[in-house]
C-alpha positions in Angstrom: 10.1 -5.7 -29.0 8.2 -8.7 -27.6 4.4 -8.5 -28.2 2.5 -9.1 -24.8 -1.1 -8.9 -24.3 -3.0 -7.7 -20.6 -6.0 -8.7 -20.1 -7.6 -7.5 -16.8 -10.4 -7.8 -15.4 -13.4 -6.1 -17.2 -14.6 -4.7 -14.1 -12.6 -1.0 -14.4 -11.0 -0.1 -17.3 -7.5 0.9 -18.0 -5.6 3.3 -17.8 -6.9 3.1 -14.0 -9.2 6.4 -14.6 -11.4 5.0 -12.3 -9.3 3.3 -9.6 -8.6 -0.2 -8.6 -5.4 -1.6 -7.2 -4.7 -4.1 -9.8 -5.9 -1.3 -12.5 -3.4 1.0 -10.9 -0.5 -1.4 -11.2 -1.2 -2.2 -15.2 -0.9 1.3 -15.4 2.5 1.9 -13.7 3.4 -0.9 -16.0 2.4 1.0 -19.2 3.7 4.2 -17.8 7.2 2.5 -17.0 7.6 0.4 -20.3 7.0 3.8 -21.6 10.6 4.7 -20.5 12.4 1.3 -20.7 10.7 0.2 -24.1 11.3 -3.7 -23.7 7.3 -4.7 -24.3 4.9 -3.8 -27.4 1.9 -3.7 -25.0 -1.7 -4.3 -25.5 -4.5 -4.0 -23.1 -7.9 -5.7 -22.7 -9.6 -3.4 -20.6 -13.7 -2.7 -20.4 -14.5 0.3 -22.3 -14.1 3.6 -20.7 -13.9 7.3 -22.5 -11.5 9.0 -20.3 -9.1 5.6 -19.8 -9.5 6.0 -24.4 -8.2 9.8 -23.8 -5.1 8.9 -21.2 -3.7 6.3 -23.6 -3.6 8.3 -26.1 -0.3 9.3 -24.5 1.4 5.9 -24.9 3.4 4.9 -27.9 4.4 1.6 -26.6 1.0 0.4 -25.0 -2.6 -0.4 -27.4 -5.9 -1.0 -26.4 -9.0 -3.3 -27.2 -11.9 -1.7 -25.1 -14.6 -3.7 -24.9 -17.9 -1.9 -24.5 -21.0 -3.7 -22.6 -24.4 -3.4 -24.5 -26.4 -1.3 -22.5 -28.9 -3.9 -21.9 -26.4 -6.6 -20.3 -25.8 -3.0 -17.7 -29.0 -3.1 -17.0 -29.8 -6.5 -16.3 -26.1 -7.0 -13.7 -27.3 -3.4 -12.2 -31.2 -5.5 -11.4 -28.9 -8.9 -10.5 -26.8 -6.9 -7.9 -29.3 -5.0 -6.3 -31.4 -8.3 -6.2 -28.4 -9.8 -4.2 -28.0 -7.3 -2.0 -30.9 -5.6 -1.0 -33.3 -8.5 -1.3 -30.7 -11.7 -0.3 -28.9 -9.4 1.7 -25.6 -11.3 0.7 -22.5 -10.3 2.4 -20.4 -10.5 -1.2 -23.2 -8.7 -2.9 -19.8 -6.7 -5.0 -18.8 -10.4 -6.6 -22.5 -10.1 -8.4 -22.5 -6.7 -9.8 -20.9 -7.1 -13.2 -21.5 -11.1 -14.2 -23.0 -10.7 -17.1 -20.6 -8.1 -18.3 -17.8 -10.5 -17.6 -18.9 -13.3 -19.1 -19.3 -10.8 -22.6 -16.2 -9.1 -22.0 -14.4 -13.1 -21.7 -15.8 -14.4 -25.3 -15.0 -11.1 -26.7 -11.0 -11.1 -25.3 -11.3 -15.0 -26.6 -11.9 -14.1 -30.2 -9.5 -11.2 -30.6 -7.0 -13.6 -28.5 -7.5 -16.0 -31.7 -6.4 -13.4 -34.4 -3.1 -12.1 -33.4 -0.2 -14.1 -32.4 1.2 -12.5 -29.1 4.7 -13.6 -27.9 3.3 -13.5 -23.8 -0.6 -13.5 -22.8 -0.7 -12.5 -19.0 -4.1 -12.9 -17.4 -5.0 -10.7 -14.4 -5.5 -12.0 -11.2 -9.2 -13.5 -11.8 -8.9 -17.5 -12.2 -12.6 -16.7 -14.7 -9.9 -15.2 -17.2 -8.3 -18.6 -17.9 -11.7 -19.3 -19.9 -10.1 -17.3 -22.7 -8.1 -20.0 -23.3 -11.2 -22.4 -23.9 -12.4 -21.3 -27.4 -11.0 -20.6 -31.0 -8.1 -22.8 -30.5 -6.4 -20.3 -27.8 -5.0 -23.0 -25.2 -2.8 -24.6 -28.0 -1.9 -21.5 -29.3 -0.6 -19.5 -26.2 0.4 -22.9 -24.5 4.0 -22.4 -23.0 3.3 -18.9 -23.1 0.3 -17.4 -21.0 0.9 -15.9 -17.3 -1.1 -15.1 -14.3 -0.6 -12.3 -12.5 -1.6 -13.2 -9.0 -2.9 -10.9 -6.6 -5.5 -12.6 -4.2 -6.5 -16.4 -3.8 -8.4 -18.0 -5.6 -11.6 -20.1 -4.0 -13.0 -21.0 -7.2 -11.1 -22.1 -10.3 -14.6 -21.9 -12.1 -13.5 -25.7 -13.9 -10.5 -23.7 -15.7 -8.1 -26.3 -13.5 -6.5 -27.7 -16.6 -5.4 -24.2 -17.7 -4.2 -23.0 -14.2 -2.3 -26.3 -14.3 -0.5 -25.6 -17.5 0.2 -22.3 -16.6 3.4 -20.8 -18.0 4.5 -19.0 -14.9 2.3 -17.6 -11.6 3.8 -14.1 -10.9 2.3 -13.7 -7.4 2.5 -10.2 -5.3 3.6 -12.4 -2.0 5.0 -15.9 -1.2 1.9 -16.2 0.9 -0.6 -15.5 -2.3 1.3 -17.9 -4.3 1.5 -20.5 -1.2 -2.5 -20.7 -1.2 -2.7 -21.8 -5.0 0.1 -24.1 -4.5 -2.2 -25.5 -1.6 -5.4 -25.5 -4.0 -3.8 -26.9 -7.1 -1.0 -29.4 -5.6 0.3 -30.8 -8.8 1.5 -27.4 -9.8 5.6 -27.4 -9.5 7.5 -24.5 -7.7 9.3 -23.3 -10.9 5.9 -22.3 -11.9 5.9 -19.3 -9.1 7.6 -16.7 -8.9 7.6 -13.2 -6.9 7.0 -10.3 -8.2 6.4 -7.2 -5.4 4.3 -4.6 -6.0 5.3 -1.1 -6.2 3.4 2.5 -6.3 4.6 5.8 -7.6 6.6 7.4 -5.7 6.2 10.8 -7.7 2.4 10.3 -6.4 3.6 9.5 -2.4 7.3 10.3 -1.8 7.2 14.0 -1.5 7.2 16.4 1.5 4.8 19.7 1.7 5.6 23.0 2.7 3.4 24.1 6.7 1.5 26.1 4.0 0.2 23.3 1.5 -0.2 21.3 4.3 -2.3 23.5 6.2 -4.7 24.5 3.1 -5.1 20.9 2.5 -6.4 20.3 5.9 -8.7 23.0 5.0 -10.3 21.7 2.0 -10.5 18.3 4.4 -11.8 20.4 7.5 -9.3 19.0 9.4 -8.1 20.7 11.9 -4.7 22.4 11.4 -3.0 20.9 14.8 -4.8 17.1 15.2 -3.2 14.1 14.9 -4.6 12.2 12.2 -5.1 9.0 11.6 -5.6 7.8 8.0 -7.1 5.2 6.9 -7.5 4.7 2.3 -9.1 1.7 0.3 -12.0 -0.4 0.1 -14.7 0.2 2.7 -15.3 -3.6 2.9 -15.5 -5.8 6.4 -12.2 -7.8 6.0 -10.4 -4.8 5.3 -10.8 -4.6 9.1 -12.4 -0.5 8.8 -14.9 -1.4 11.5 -13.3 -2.4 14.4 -10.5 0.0 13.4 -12.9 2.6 14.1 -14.5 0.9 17.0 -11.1 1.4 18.8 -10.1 4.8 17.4 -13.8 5.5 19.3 -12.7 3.7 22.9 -8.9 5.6 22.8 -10.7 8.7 22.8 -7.7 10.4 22.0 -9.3 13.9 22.4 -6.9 16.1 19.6 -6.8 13.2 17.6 -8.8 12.5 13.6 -9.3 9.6 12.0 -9.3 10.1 8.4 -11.4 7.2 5.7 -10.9 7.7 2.5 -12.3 5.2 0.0 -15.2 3.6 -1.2 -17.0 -0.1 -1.5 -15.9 -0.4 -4.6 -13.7 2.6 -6.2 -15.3 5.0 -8.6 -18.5 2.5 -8.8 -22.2 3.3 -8.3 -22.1 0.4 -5.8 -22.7 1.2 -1.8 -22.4 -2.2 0.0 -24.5 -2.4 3.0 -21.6 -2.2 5.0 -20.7 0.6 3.9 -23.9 2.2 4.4 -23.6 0.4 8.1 -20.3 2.2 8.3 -21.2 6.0 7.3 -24.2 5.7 10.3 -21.7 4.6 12.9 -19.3 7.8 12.0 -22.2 9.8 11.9 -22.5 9.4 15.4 -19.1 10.0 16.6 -19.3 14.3 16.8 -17.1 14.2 14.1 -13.8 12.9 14.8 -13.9 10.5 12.0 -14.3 11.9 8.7 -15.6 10.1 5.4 -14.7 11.4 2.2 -15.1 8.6 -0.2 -13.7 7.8 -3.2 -10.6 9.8 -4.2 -8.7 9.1 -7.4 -5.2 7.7 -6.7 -3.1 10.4 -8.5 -4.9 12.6 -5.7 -3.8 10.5 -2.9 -0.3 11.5 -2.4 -1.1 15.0 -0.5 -3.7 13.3 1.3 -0.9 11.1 2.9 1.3 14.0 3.4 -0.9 15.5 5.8 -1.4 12.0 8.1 0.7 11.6 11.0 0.2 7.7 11.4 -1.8 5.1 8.1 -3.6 2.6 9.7 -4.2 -0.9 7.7 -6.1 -3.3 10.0 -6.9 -5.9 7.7 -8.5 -8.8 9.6 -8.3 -11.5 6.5 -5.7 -13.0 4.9 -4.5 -9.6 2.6 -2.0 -10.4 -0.1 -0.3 -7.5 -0.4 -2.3 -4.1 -0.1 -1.2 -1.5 -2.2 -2.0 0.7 0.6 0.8 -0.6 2.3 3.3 0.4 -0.3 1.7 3.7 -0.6 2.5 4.5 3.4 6.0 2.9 3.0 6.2 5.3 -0.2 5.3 8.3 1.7 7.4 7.6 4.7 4.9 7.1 7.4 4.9 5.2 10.7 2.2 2.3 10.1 -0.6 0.3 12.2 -1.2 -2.9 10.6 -2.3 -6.8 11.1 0.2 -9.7 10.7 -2.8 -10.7 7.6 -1.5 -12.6 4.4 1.8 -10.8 2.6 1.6 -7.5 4.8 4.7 -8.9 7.0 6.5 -9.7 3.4 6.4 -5.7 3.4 6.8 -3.7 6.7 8.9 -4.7 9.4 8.3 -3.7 13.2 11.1 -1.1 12.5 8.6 1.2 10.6 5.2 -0.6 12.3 3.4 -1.6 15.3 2.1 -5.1 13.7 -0.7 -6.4 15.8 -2.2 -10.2 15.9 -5.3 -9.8 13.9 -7.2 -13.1 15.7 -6.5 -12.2 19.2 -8.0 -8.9 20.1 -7.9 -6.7 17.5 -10.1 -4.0 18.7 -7.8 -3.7 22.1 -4.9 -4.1 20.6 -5.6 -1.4 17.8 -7.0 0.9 20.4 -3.4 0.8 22.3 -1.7 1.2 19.3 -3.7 4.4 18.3 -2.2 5.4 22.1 1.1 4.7 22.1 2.0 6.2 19.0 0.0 9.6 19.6 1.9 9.6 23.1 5.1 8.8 21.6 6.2 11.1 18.9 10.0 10.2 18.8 8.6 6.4 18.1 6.9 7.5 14.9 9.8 9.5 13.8 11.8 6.0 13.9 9.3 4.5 12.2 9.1 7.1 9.3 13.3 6.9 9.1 12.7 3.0 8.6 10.0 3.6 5.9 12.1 5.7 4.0 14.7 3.2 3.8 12.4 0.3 2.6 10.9 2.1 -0.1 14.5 2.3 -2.1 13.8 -1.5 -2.4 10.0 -1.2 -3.6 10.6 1.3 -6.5 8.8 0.7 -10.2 11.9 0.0 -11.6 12.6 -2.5 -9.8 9.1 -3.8 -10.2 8.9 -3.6 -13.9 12.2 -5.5 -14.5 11.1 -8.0 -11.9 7.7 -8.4 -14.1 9.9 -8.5 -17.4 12.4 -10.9 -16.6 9.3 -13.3 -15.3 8.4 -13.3 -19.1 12.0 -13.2 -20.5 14.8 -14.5 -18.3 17.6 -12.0 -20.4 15.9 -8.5 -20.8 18.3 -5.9 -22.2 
């Protein structure tokens, strides 16, 4: 079995036990080499007790957890709230855990320097490639180290020689892979490749009896005959949650609920200002939008089953939401942006797919009308959802992420 070593972020841990997209996809990795058996897997992952207990149920995945010292917690938790309550900064979340990462980076560089692995694939953060600065790691992984690219990267943080001389780019979109290509022109397109992102569809693709549905609207207060709108993921202003609302607000559908689930930043203790901006707004709208917060993604599935329409009005340039394969997963009719990868994804069989520079409040507010007024219309659009999702299985995106480290897997 080839030896391949993970090292994400050292923001959330893995196994995802406390959320994340790019979390959640190492672990549908783990969970589906766990069936096909082509990688030895190990995972560099910040240290986390219950992500220690959950692996314990691999045999074909390791872990190093890396545990902060206490005092480097204390010092990012002073740094962030610094940043954002004092500087008010609009990215206060990219300071919350520097220090942390810059420990967590020299420890993955040292164990990197003691065991030989046949793949190193780095997770989506261009800080990663520092790794590969000490202990003699670039020569030893050159030829051989990956990055698994799943938003752009604005700052190479002077790692351009090791982005350069990277093995392979396995990007989540053409457009994601398009915008390093654009930063880093020398690169050459057999460097890139695609690999799609996938979600569970034992979490997503499954239907609910009248019954479970109607005592899960209950636990939600939702009541049992509105139309709900969903909305899940980060409670952060390019995710395009404000003016989603802001429109849901001037349709004034009056049997109509629009459902936010998420947080600023998963299972965290942080609570951007926006998000703070965010709660006071649906506060004041008598209680047609309801805010649950965080919910763990192994929980998200009857959450979906009760929506009638997911709404993903991403107003930057979004890769390729895992949101968006979690609605095509569970069949439903989508509102979205034409933003980043999103159009690699749906089609406007299964979506209304609005122009996210030109009017995005209006033209969200008559989408949120037409579908509520058109029933048959989402019905068409659930068929089509259904049918994509046979292509966007974790089969297929396992063997997509195996062959881009071994072009003959068994």
């Amino acid at each position: 079995m080839k030896k391949v070593a993970i090292v994400t972020s050292g923001y959330l841990p893995v196994p995802a036990t406390r959320g994340g997209g790019v979390e959640v996809l190492d672990e549908y990795l783990i969970k589906e080499n766990e069936k096909k058996k082509y990688l030895n897997l190990t995972i560099f992952s910040s240290d986390d007790v219950e992500a220690k207990k959950s692996l314990k149920n691999y045999k074909y995945t390791s872990a190093i957890f890396i545990k902060t010292p206490r005092y480097i917690q204390v010092i990012d938790k002073i740094i962030f709230k610094f940043v954002n309550n004092i500087l008010k900064k609009t990215n206060s979340n990219s300071y919350r855990y520097i220090l942390q990462r810059i420990y967590y980076i020299n420890k993955v560089s040292r164990n990197l320097s003691k065991i030989n692995y046949d793949s190193l694939v780095l997770e989506n953060h261009a800080t990663l490639f520092s790794v590969l600065r000490k202990h003699g790691n670039f020569q030893r992984y050159f030829g051989k180290y990956y990055f698994h690219l799943h938003n752009e990267v604005k700052n190479s943080f002077r790692n351009d020689k090791y982005i350069q001389n990277v093995t392979k780019v396995l990007g989540v979109s053409e457009y994601i892979n398009s915008t390093l290509r654009k930063k880093i022109p020398s690169m050459t397109s057999r460097q890139f490749t695609v690999v799609r992102n996938a979600v569970d569809s034992k979490r997503f693709a499954f239907d609910l009896s009248l019954n479970d549905k109607n005592k899960i609207r209950d636990d939600l207060k939702l009541p049992r005959n509105s139309f709900v709108f969903l909305y899940t993921g980060r409670l952060n202003k390019e995710k395009g949650i404000l003016e989603a609302i802001k429109a849901f607000k001037k349709a004034n559908i009056e049997n109509a609920i629009f459902l936010v689930v998420g947080s600023a930043f998963f299972d965290t203790d942080i609570k951007s200002n926006f998000e703070i901006k965010l709660k006071t707004l649906i506060e004041t709208m008598d209680h047609r939008v309801r805010f649950t917060g965080y919910i763990p993604n192994e929980k998200l599935g009857s959450i979906y089953a009760v929506a009638d329409v997911c709404v993903i009005p991403s107003i930057w340039e979004d890769p390729a939401p895992l949101t968006v394969l979690e609605a095509i997963t569970a069949g439903k009719a989508i509102i979205t942006t034409n933003s980043g990868g999103i159009p690699e994804y749906v089609n406007k069989k299964n979506s209304i797919i609005i122009d996210r520079k030109v009017n995005v409040i209006c033209n969200l507010e008559r989408s949120f009308k037409k579908v509520y007024n058109d029933k048959k219309s989402i019905e068409r659009m659930e068929i089509e959802s259904k049918s994509i999702r046979k292509k966007l299985t974790l089969g297929i995106f396992y063997k997509q992420f195996v062959n881009s480290l071994n072009p003959n897997p068994k």
